[in-house]
Phi, psi and omega in degrees: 000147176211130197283069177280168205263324189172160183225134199223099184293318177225083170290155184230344173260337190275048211125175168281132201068188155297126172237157176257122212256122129242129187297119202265154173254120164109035156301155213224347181309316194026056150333110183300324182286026210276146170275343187218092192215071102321306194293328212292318162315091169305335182257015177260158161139193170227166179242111147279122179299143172299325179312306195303312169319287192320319172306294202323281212290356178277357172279348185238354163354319173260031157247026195246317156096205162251012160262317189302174158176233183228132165238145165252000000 
């Protein structure tokens, strides 16, 4: 299971290219610089199966290109 924050299907910032983004819950990093830091609540999110995360993201596959893919 992986505790997620959110999900962003056809992302542009996070990479190179069209990505499938997803946000993990409970970073522990505390970055000054951080963008999201919502995320830092380990009891906040939903629990996701990895399989299930993996379905998602093979539906937008051919929009991914030969740069795109998926980032956490």
């Amino acid at each position: 299971m992986l505790r997620v924050h959110s999900i962003q299907s056809l992302g542009t910032l996070d990479g190179p290219g069209v990505r499938f983004v997803v946000f993990v819950q409970g970073c522990h990093l505390r970055c000054k610089c951080c963008h999201n830091p919502d995320t830092w609540d380990s009891r906040q999110g939903n629990e996701l199966p990895v399989e299930e995360l993996v379905r998602r993201a093979v539906r937008y596959k051919e929009y991914f290109g030969a740069e795109g893919g998926i980032t956490l």
